[in-house]
C-alpha positions in Angstrom: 49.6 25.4 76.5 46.2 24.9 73.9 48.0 24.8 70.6 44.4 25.0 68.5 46.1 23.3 64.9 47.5 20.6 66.5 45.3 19.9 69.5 42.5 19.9 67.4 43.1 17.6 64.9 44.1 15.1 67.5 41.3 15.5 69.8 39.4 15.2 66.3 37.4 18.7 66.7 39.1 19.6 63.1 36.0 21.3 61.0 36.1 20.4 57.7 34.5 23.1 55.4 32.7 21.2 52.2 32.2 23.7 49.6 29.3 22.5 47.3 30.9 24.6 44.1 34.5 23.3 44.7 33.0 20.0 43.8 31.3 20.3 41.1 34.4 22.4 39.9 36.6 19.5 40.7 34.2 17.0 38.8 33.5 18.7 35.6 37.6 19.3 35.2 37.8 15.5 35.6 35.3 14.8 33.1 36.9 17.3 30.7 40.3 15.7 31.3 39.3 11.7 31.2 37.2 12.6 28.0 40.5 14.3 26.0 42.5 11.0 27.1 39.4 8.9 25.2 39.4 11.4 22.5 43.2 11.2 22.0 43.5 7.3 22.1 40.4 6.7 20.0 42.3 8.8 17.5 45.5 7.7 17.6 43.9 3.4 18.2 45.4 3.3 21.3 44.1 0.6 24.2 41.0 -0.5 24.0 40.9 1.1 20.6 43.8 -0.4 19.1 41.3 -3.2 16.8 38.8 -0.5 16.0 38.3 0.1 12.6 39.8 3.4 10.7 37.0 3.2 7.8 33.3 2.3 7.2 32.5 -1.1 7.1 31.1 -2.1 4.0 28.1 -4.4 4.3 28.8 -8.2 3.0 26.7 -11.0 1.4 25.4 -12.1 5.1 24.3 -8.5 6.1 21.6 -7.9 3.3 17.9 -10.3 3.0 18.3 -12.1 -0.2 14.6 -12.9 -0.1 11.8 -10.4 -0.8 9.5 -12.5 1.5 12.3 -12.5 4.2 12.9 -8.8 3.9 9.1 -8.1 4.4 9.0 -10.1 7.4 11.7 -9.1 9.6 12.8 -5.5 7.9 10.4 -4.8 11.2 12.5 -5.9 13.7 15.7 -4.0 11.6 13.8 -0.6 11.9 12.4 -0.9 8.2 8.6 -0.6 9.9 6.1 0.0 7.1 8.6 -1.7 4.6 6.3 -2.8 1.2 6.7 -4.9 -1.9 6.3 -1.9 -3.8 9.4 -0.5 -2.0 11.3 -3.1 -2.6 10.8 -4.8 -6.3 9.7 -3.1 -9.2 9.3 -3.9 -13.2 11.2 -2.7 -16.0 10.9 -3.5 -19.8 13.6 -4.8 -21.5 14.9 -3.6 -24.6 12.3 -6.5 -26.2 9.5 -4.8 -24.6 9.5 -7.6 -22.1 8.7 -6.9 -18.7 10.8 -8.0 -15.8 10.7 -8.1 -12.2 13.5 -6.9 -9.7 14.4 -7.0 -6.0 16.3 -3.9 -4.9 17.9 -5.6 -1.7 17.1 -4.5 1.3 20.1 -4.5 4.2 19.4 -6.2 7.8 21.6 -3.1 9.7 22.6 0.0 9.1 26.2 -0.8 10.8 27.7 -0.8 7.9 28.1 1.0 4.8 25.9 -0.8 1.8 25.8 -0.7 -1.3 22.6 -0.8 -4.0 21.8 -4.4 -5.2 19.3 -5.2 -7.5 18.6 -8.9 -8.3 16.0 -10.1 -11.1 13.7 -12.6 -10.2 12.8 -14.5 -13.0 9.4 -16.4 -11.1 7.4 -13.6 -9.1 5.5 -15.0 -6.7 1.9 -13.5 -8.1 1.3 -13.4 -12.1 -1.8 -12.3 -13.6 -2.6 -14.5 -16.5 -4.6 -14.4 -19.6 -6.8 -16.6 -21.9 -7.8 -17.1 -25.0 -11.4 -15.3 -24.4 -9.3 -12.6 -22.5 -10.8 -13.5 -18.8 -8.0 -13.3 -16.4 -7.0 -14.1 -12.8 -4.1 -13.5 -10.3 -2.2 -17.0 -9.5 0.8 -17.5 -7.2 4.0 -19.2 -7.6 3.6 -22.8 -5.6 6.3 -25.4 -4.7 6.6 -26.8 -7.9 7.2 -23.5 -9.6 3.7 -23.5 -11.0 1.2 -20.8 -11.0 -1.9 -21.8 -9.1 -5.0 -19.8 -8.7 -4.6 -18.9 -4.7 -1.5 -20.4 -4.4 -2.5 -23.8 -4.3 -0.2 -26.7 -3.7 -1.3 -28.9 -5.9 1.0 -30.2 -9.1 -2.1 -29.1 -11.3 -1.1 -25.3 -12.2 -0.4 -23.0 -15.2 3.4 -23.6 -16.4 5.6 -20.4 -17.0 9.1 -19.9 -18.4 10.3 -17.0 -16.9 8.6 -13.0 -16.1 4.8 -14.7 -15.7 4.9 -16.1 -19.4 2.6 -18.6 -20.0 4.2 -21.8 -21.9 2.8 -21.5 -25.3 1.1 -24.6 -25.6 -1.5 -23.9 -22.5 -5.2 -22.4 -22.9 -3.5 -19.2 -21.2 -1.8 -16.8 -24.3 -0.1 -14.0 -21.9 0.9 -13.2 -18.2 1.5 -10.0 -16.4 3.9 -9.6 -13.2 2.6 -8.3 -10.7 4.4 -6.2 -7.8 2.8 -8.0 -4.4 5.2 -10.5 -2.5 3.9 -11.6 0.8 6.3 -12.2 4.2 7.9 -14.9 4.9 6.4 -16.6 7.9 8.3 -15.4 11.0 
């Protein structure tokens, strides 16, 4: 006698239906499901998220460029593109009336949380400085902390104390900064 359940499937004429909906059904309910167990262990740190971190990271001493000419350079390859020295230092006047230059530091990341830094550079690298007669000229810092007209690397150069003032006793009588750094060779 031709029992059709059980003759079939061991004859193997069973025809299996596949229903295009039921799957998709199937799939999005498990995507649902596997994303509220992520969603409840990344709250709770649970598994792989037991290490993870419950607040922002605040940026340290390592995760910030130090140097203008280094934060010109690579603040590219950070996602800084179009990053100038205009951006980044600036001069105030002192209470004196003296002007000084300062570096608003620049972070390398943004995976972390930081904070505003300004540092004051006491030797820009490019000074404008003045004579007697008044004629003037733009010099850049060298090696040797001297002031050379196009940054030449010679030990001949205009001395400065600090903020691009000339020392008194030299031909040149005043300085101005001047807000230009260039990169850092990469």
């Amino acid at each position: 006698m031709y029992n059709p359940i059980t003759d079939d499937i061991l004859m193997g004429k069973q025809k299996y239906n596949f229903h295009f909906i039921s799957f998709i059904i199937g799939l999005l309910l498990g995507m649902i499901m596997m994303l509220i167990i992520i969603w409840i262990s990344y709250y709770t740190r649970t598994f792989l998220f037991t290490y993870c971190s419950t607040q922002a990271v605040t940026c340290g001493l390592s995760d910030y460029f130090i140097n203008p000419g280094n934060a010109l350079a690579f603040a590219g390859m950070v996602g800084l593109t179009g990053l100038t020295a205009s951006d980044i230092l600036f001069v105030e006047t002192d209470t004196n009336g003296d002007e000084k230059m300062y570096y608003d530091v620049v972070a390398k990341s943004n995976s972390c949380v930081s904070q505003k830094h300004v540092r004051y550079i006491p030797y820009p690298q490019y000074c404008t400085f003045f004579d007697k007669d008044g004629n003037s000229g733009t010099y850049k810092k060298n090696l040797f902390n001297l002031y050379t007209l196009n940054g030449e690397q010679g030990v001949r150069g205009i001395p400065s104390l600090v903020d691009c003032q000339p020392i008194p006793a030299d031909e040149f009588t005043g300085g101005k900064i001047l807000i230009k750094w260039d990169p850092n060779p990469i």
